[in-house]
N, C-alpha and C positions, 0 to 999 in steps of 0.2 A: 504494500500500500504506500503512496508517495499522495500527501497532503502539502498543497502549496497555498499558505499565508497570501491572501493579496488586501486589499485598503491604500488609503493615503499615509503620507510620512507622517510618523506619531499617533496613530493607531493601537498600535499594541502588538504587530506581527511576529517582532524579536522576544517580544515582553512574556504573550500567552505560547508562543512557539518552540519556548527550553521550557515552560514550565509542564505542557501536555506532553513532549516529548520525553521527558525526564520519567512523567507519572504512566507512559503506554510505555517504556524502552522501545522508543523511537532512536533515531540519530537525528540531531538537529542541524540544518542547514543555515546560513542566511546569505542570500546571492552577495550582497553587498564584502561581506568576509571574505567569500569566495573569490572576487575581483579584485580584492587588496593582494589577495596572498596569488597571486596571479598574476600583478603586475608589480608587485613591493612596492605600491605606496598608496597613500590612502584617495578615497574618493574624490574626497578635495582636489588634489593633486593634478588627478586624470581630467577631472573638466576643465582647471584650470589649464593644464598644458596640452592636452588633447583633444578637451571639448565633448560637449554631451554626446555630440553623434558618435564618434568614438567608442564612449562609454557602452550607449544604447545600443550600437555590434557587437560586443564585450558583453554585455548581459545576456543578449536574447544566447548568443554561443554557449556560455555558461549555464544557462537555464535547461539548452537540450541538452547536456552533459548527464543532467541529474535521472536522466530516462535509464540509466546505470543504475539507481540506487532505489533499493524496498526500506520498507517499513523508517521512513520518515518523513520529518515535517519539514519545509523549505520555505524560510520567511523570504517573499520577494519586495524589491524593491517598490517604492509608492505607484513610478511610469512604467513598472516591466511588464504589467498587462497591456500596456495599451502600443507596442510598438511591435513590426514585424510578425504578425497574429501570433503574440506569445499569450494569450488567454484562448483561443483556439488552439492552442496547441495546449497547454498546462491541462483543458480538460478533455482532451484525447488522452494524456496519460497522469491524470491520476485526479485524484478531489480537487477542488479550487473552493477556500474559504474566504468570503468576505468578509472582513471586519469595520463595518461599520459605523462608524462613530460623526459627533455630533461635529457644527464647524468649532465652536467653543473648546469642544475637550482638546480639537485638534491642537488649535492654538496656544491652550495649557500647556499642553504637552509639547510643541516644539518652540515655547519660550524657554525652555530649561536647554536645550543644547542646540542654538543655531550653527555650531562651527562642524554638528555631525552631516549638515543637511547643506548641500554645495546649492540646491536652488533658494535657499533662501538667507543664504549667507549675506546677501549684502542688499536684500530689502530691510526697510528700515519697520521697526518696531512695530508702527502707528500703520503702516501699510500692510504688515502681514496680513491680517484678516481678509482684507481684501485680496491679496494671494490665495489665500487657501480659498474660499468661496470660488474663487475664477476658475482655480486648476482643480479643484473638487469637480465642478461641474463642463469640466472636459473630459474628465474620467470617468465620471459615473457610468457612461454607458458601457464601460470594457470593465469597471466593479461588476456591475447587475447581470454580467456572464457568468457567472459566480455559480458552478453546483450547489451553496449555501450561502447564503446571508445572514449575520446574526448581526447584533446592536452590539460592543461592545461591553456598554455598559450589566449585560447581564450576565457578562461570562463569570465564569470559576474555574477550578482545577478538573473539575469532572465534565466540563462542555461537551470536549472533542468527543466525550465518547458518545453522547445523546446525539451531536450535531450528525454524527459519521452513523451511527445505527436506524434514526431519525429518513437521511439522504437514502441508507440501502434498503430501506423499507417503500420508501416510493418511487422508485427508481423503475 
């Protein structure tokens, strides 16, 4: 079974994705790690000297890699569904969970670590919101491909297993 994390940056993908792997003995992935240790240096780096396009060939490559790997969970990046049909292809082989969350929790959550997040490194404070609302809603139609949708805010430690038993039951 190969479970792929997808949402916006600051969701929860890395967050809930070693915690249900840990509780199923999964192996946890996160594409983002994957591309560091794969070009030795970090995200930042890559956009700044190579640029998103770059990046976004670097990912979708690293994403079909993972067609290799059972029984885990692979947090993807906020844009990896939505470039090169990597969400058409994520649910050709294996679950795709959305995590969905509010534009508020987002913004919580990515005022604590702007220098992880090369796209919004150098929008200014007062303008985030207005980021995430815009590139929220350029996404959402490559989220809503999503084998499952949940809200964030109701997750636990014991989701994955209701969300994945839930999905193979209507399937």
């Amino acid at each position: 079974m190969r479970i792929y994390l997808t949402g916006f940056m600051g969701c929860g993908k890395t967050y809930w994705g070693k915690i249900w792997a840990e509780k199923n003995n999964f192996l946890f992935y996160d594409i983002d790690e994957l591309i560091e240790e794969a070009e030795g240096t970090t995200i930042e780096t890559i956009f700044d000297k190579k640029g998103e396009s770059y990046f976004r060939k670097m990912e979708s490559a690293l994403l079909r890699t993972t067609l290799d790997l059972d029984n885990c969970i692979i947090s993807c990046g906020g844009g990896t569904p939505c470039y090169d049909d990597n969400m058409d292809w994520m649910n050709n082989h294996g679950i795709t969970i959305y995590l969905e969350s509010s534009v508020k929790e987002l913004l919580n959550n990515m005022l604590g670590e702007p220098h992880k997040r090369p796209l919004i490194k150098n929008i200014d404070q007062s303008e985030l919101l207005n980021f995430i609302e815009k590139k929220l809603n350029e996404r959402i139609l490559f989220y809503k491909k999503a084998s499952i949708t949940e809200t964030v805010n109701s997750l636990n430690k014991n989701s994955l297993d209701k969300l994945i038993n839930h999905h193979q039951t209507f399937q």
